[in-house]
N, C-alpha and C positions, 0 to 999 in steps of 0.2 A: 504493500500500500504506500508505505514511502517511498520507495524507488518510481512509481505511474505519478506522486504527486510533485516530487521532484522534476521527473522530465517533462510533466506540464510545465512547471514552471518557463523550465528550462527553454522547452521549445516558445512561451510568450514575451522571453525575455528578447530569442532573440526573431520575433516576429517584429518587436517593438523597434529594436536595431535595425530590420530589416528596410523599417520608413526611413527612421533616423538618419539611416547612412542615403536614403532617395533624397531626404531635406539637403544633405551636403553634397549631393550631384547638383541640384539646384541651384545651392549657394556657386559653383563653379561658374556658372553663366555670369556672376558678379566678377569672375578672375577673369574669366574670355575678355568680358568688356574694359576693363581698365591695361590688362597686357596690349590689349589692340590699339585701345585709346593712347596712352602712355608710348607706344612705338609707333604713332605715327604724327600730321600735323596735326597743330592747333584748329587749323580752319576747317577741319574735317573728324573733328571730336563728337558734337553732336550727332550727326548723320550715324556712324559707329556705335555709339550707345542705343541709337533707335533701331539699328541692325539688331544687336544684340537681343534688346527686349522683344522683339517680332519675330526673333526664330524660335523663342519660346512659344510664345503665344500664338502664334499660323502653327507652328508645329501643335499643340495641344489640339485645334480644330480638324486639322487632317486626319491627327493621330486616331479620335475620337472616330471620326466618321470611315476612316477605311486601315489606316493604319497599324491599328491594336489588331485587326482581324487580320490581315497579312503574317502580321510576326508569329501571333499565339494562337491562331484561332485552328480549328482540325484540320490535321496537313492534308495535305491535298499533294500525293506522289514524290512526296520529300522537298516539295518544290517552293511551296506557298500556304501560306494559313486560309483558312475558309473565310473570307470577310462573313462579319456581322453585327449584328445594333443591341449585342445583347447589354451593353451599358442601358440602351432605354430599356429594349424588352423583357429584362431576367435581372433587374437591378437586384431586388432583394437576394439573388446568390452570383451577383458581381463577385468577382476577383478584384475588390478595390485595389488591395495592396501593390499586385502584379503591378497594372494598370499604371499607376501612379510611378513605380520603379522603372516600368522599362519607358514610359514617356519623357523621363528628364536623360534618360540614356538619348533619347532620340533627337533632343534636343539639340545635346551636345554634339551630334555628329554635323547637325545644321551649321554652328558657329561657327567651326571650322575651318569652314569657307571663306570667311567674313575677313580676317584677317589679310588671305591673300590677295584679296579682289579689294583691298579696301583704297579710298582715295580716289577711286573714277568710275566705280561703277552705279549706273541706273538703281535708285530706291525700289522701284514698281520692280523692277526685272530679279533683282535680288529677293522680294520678295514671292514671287516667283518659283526660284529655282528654290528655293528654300524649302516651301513647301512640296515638292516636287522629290525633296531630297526626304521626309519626315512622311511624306505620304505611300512612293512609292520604294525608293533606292534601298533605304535603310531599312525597312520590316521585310522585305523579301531576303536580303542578306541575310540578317539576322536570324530567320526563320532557320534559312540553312542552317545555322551555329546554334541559338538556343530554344529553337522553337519544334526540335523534332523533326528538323529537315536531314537533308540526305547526307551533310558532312557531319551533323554530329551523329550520325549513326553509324558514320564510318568509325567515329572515335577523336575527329580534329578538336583541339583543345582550346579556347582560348576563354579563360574566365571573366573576365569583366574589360574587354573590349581592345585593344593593339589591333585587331584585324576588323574587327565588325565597324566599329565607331573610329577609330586615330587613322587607319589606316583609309576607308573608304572615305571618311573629310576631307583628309591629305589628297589621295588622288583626285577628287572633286575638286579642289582649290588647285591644285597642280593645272588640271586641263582649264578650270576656269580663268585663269591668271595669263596662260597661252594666248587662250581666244582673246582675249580682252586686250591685251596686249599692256605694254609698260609704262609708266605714269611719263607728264613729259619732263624733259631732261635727266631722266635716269640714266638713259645709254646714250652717248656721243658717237658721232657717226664721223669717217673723214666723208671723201670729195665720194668716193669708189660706192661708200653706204656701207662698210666696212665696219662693224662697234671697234671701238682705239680707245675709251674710259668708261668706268663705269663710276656715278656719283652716287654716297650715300647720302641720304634725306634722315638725319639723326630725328631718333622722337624728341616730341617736345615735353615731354613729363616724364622722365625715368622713373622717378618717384611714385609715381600712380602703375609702372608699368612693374615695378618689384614687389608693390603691395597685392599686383593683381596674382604675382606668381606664387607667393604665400596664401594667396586665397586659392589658389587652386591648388595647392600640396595641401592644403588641410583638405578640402573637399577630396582630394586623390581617396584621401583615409576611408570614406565611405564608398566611392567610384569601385575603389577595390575589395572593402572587407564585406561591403555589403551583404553577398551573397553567402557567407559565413556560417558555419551550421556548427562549432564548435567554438568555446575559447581557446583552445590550443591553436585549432587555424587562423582563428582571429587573429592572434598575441603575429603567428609567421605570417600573414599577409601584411601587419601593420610593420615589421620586421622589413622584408624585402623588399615594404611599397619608400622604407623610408632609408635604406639603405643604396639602391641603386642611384637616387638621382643625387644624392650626394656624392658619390664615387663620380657620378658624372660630370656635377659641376669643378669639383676639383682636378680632376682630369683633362673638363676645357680650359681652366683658368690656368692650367700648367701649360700644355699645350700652346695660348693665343700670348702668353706671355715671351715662353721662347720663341716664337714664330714673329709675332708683331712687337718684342720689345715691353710691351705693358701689358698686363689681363682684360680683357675687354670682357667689362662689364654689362651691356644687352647681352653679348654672346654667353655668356656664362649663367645668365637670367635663361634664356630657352635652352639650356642644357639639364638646370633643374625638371624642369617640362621633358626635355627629350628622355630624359633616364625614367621620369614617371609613365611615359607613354611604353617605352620596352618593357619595363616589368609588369604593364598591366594585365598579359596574356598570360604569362606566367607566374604569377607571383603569389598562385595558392601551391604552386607544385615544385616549386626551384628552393636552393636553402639559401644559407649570407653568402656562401661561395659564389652560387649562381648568380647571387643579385649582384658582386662585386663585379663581376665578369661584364656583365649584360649593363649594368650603369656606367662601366668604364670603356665599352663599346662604343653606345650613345653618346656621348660625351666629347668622342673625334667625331661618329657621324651627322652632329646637327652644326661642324665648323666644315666638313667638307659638303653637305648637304648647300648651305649658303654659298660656297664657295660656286659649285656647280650651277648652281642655278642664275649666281650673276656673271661668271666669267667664261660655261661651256655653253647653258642651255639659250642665257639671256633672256630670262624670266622674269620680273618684277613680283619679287612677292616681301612687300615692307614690315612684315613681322617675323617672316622667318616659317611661318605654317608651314608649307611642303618639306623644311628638313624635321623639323619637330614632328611633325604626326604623321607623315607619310614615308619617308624613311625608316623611324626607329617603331613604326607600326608594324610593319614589313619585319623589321629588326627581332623585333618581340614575339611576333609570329614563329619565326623560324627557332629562335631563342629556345620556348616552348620544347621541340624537338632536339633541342643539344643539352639541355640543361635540368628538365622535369627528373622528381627520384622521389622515389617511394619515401624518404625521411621524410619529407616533408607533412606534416599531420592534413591528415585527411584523404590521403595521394596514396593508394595503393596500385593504381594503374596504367598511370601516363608515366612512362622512363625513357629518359632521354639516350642521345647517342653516346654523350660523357658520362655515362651513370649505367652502359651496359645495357641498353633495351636497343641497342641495334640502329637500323636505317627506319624502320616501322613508324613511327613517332614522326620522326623526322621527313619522310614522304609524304605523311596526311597532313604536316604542317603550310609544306610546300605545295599541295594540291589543291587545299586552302587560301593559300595566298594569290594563287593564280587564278581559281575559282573567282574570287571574289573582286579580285581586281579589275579581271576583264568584265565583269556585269557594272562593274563600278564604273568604268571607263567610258565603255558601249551606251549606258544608259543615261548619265551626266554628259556626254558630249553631242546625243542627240536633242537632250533638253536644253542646254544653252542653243547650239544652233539656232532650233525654234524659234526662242527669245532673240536670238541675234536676228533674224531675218525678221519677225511681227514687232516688237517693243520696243527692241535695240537694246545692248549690252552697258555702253561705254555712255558718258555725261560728254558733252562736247568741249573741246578745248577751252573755252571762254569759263566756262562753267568749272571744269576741272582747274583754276587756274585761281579764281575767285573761292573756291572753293565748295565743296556739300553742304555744308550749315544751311550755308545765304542759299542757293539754287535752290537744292532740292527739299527743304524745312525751313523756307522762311526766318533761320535763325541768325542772325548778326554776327555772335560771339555765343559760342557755348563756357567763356568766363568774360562773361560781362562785367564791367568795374576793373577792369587791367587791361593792361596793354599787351599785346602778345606779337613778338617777332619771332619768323622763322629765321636761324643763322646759321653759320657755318661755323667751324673752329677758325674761322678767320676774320668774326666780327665782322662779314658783307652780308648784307637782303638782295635774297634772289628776286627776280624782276616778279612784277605781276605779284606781288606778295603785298600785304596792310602794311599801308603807311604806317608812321609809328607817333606820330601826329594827327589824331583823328577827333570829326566832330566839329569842324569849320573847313570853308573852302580854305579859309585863310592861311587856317595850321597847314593844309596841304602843300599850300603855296610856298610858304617858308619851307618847308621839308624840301621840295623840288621833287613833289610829285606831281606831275600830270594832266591826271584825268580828277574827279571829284565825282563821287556815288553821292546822291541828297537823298535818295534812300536808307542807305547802310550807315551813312556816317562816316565811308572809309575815304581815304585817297590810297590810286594804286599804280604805281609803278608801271610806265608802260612804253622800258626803252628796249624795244627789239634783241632781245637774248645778249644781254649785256647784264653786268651787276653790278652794282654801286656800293659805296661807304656807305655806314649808318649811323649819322651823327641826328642825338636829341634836340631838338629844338626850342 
């Protein structure tokens, strides 16, 4: 009789954990928005935050109306969940909890995106493909993985998301970042059309952008232990979710330091992020070893990740998204199959290739990743398309220039009551960028700018791809 009143307990405690850790996926959407916000411009802060809260919330209505029944609903040939409305018609024995837990999952795979497309892409069209990502992309994947589809029946492993969610955002923002193409003066061109530079655009709030990375390691804690059916797995997933990205970041910061001379600090910030995203696949079934291994992997690939994308692929993506989630997604995925061992509590089945279970593991990781990738690819590159030829993708120069606040939300300044300059470590404002004297033609005048908005308030800069000094007035 003790022991049935005990494991009641037991199993309400950790039903209760089961929300708990859904509430800190949620809170994660607050780290998405301030790491995006924080790395990139001031003039395009607003627009960013209103990304963010609208991949929740479009997500939530999708999810509701066809999504929940794609992921969970009864499989239908390993392929797809049964859509249906049993939220309205069977409420009284709803799966709230479910419900609730895999929708902030689904979220997350939306935001994703957000980061690398950010700074010129169309509101409407972003809202869009978002839902398109939370309605269809993501609950058919996922299905395959934890919904009783055809790979987890094969055995493919991935516990709380490197393949389903880091990985499919990553190549959705990868193909989305392509079509849309690079913000302008990112890449310099000679005479031939050649790229000969490439210019970094520093965020304008670091500060906001290392609070949002802390807010997402605590949320990690629930991302990953959520799914926890013991305290002993609990105690090793909070273990290896907290071990790896530190291995990681000390490994970048070792790393950018000999290479560039000083530690760079953004890169060192998405390295935290990149070591949490490899251990999320693995990190109920791997031990400290594996997480050391697998955080100090991630940790080179989110510095050659950035690297390739701005100097092989000449990609624009101002957060860094495509090395952090799409990479070390990939990373963690395969990870899974080199590193999974029966120590690990609760793992009696998944063994990896470095712990003696062979190529086995390791195959359905990789069949896995290919699986998923190419549905990821196939399906997000025909959905932008769409968008690209009815709505349009990209904001127009003028617009991207001025920036998203003012265009596409009406808003002036998303810090109103300051003054906000973009600069360079060289003390110049890049053209077409806010006066720094605003609020009269007159202030403009003095400044030597221009043109004068009796709109916005602003003066702006408008001497033909040239840059000037920035002296106060």
């Amino acid at each position: 009789m003790t022991e049935e009143i005990l494991s009641a307990v037991d199993g309400q405690l950790f039903a209760v954990w089961f929300l708990i850790g859904a509430a800190l996926v949620f809170w994660m959407q607050a780290g998405f928005a301030m790491v995006e916000t924080g790395f990139t411009r001031a003039k395009n802060a607003g627009n960013i935050l209103m990304k963010n809260l609208m991949d929740f919330c479009i997500g939530t209505v999708v999810f509701i109306l066809i999504g929940f029944g794609l992921l969970l609903g009864e499989d239908v040939v390993g392929l797809i969940g049964k859509p249906g409305l049993d939220i309205f018609t069977a409420y009284e024995n709803f799966d709230y909890s479910k419900f609730v837990f895999n929708l902030v999952f689904c979220a997350t795979t939306a935001t994703i995106v957000s980061g690398a497309m950010a700074e010129r892409t169309k509101f409407l069209s972003y809202c869009i493909y978002s839902g398109v990502i939370s309605a269809l992309i993501y609950p058919i994947e996922a299905h395959w993985i934890w919904g009783g589809g055809w790979l987890s029946q094969l055995g493919f492993h991935d516990f709380a998301g490197s393949c389903a969610i880091h990985m499919v955002g990553g190549i959705s923002a990868l193909i989305g970042a392509k079509l849309l193409g690079p913000r302008l003066g990112k890449f310099e061109k000679d005479k031939s059309g050649k790229i000969v530079k490439v210019n970094a655009f520093p965020g304008h709030n670091l500060p906001i952008g290392c609070l949002g990375v802390f807010i997402l390691w605590l949320g990690w804690y629930g991302f990953n232990g959520a799914a926890c059916t013991s305290v002993e797995q609990l105690g090793s997933v909070f273990l290896t979710t907290t071990v790896a990205p530190a291995i990681a970041t000390v490994v970048c910061m070792v790393f950018t330091w000999i290479k560039y001379g000083k530690p760079d600090v953004s890169m060192c910030l998405n390295a935290s992020l990149a070591g949490l995203v490899a251990i999320t696949a693995p990190c109920d079934v791997t031990d400290c070893f594996g997480a050391i291994v697998i955080g100090a992997v991630a940790g080179l690939l989110v510095v050659f990740g950035v690297w390739l994308l701005d100097y092989k692929l000449h990609i624009d993506d101002p957060v860094g998204a495509v090395a952090v989630h799409c990479m070390n997604g990939i990373w963690g995925t395969i990870a899974t199959g080199l590193f999974a061992t029966t120590s690990a509590p609760g793992n009696d089945s998944v063994v990896g290739l470095f712990y003696g279970g062979g190529f086995r593991q390791l195959g359905l990781q990789l069949l896995g990743f290919v699986s998923v990738a190419a549905w990821t690819a196939v399906t997000i590159t025909i959905a932008f398309l769409i968008i690209k030829a009815t709505v349009g993708l990209r904001v127009s120069e003028e617009e991207e220039i001025v920036g998203l606040d003012s265009c596409e939300h009406g808003l002036p300044s998303a810090y109103a009551g300051f003054s906000i300059m973009d600069i360079s470590n060289t003390m110049t404002m890049e053209v077409n960028e806010t006066c720094p004297v605003r609020g009269t033609e007159e202030g403009s005048e003095r400044s030597g700018c221009n043109r004068y908005d009796h709109d916005t308030g602003h003066g702006l800069w408008r001497t033909e791809g040239r840059r000037r000094d920035v002296s106060w007035c």
